[in-house]
C-alpha positions in Angstrom: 24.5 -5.6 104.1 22.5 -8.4 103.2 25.2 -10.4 101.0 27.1 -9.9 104.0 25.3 -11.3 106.9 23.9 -14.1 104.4 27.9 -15.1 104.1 28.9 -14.9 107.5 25.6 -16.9 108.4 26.6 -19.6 105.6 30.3 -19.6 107.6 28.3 -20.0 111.3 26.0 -22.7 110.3 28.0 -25.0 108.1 30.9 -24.9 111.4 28.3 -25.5 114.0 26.5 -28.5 111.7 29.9 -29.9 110.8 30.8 -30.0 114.8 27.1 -31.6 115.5 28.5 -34.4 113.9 30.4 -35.5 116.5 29.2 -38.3 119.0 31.2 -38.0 122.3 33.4 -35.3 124.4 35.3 -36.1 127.3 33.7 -32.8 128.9 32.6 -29.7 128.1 34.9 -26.9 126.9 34.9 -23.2 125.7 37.2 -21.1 123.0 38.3 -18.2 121.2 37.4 -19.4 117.6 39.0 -16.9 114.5 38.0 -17.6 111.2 40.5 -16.2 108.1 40.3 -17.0 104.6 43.1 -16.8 102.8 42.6 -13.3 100.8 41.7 -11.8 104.1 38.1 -10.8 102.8 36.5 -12.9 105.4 37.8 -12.2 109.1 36.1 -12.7 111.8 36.4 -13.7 115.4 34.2 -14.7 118.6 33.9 -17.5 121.4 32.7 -21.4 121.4 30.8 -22.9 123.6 30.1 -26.7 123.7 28.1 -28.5 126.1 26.8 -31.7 124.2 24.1 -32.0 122.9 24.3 -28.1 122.9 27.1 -25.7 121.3 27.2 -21.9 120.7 29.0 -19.7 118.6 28.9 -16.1 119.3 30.4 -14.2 116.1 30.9 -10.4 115.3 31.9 -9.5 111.5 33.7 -6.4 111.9 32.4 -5.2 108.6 29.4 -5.5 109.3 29.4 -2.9 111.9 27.0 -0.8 109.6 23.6 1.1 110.0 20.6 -1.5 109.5 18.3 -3.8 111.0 20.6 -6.7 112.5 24.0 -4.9 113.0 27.1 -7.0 113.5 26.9 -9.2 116.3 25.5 -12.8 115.8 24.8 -16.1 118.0 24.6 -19.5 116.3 22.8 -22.3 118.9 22.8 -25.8 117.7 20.5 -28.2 120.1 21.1 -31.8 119.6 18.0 -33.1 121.5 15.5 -30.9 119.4 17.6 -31.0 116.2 17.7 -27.2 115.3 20.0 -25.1 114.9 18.9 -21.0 116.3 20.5 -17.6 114.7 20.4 -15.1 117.2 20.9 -11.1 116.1 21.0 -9.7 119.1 21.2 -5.9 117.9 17.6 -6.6 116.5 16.2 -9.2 119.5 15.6 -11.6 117.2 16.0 -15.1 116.0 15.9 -17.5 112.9 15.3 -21.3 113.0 17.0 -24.0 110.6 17.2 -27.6 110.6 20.1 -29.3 112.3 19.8 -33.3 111.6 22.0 -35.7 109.3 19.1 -34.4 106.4 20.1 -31.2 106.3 22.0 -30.4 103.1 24.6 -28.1 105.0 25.1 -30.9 107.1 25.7 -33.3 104.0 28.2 -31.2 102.8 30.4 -31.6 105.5 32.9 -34.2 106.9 31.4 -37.2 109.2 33.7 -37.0 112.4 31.5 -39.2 114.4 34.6 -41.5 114.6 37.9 -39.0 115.1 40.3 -41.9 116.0 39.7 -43.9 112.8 38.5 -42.7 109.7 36.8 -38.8 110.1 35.6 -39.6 106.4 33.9 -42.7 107.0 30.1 -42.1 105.6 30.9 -39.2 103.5 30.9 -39.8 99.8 33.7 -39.3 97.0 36.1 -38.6 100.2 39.0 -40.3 101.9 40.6 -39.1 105.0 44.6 -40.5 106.5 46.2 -39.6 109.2 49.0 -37.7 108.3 50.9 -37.2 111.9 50.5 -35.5 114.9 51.5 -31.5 116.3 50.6 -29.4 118.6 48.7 -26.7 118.5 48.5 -23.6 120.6 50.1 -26.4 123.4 47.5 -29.3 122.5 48.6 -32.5 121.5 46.7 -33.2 117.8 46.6 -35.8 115.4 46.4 -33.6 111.9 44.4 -35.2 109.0 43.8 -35.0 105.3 41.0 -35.6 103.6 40.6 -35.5 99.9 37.6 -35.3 97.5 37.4 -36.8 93.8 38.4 -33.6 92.7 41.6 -34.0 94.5 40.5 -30.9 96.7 42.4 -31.5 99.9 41.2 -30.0 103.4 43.4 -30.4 107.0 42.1 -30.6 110.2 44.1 -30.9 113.7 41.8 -33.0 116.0 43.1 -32.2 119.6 43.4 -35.9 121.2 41.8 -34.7 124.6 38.9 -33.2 123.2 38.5 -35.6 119.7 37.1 -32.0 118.3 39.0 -30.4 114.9 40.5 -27.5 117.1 42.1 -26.1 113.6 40.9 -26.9 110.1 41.6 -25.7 106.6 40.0 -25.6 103.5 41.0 -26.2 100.1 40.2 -22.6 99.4 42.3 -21.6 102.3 39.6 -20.3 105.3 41.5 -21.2 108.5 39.6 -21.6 111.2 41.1 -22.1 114.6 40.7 -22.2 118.4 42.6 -20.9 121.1 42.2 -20.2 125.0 40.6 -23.0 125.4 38.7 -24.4 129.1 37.7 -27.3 130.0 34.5 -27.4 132.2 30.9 -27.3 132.5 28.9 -24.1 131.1 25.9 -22.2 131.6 22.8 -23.8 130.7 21.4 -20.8 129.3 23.9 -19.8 126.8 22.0 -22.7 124.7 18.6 -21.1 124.8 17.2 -18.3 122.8 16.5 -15.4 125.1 13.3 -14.0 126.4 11.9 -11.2 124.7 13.6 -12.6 120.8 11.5 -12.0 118.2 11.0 -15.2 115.8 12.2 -14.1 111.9 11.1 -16.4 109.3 14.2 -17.2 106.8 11.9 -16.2 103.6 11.8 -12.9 104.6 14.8 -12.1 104.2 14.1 -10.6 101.0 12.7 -7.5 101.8 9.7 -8.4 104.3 9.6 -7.4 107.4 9.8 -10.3 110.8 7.2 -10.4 112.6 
């Protein structure tokens, strides 16, 4: 149980820190969002939520759908004014904290797409991005994009050209991860707040202790 929701947490933050990176939105949208990898281990689907400087992710790993303390369901919150990113379990009322700024080695990991319509690589180390055409996806107009480490390890990414957000990606490894249904509009401030009543769960404990 643990290995799981320690994997599909890895998935949650590293998406939501990679999207923080970007600087402007025309206007606020919401998604379906699925996430595959390509052995079909790792499936999982839920909805997207942005509202810069605020985004949500609400995620439910099938297989986790097990007895224990945080069951399936989980909520990713990233906040761009405060700079931290919120795990919510909602099965368990409770919530964990993380660090959501360009420090934050999750966040180094990933792409810089503070500038869609140029160079999505430009900052990131050991990495070159080009253009590689446009397609549509799910009926939006994209501008599809390779990027390339020193390994030669080559990811895609579909930027939609309304939104300038990465509306599919894949990995070298394969993990898809796409979004569909998606509207345009404003959204409900308090899907970016962490509810009353959550419990705060410090990270460390994760190895056996009990929140508090």
């Amino acid at each position: 149980m643990k290995q799981r929701l320690s994997a599909t947490l890895a998935i949650c933050v590293l998406f939501l820190l990679s999207s923080f990176a970007l600087a402007q939105m025309p206007q606020p949208f919401s998604a379906d969002m699925s996430t595959t990898s390509a052995n079909g281990n790792a499936n999982m689907k839920g909805k997207f939520f942005m509202s810069l400087p605020k985004m949500r992710v609400d995620m439910a790993d099938t297989a986790q759908r097990q007895a224990g303390p945080f069951g399936g369901k989980m909520s990713m919150i990233v906040d761009g004014d405060s700079k931290i990113a919120y795990m919510l379990m909602p099965d368990a009322q409770m919530y964990m904290e993380f660090p959501a700024d360009a420090k934050s080695p999750m966040m180094q990991r990933m792409p810089n797409l503070k500038d869609l319509n140029s160079d999505p690589c430009a900052g990131r180390q050991d990495v070159t991005c080009k253009k590689v055409g446009t397609e549509t996806v799910n009926g939006r107009s994209c501008d599809k994009w390779e990027s390339t480490d020193k390994a030669g390890k080559k990811e895609t990414f579909w930027i939609d050209q309304k939104l300038h957000f990465p509306i599919k990606s894949q990995t070298a490894g394969g993990m898809t991860t796409e979004f569909t249904n998606i509207k345009e509009g404003a959204q409900d401030p308090a899907l970016f707040k962490v509810p009353a009543g959550y419990r705060k769960f410090d990270a460390a404990a994760m190895g056996g202790q009990r929140p508090h």
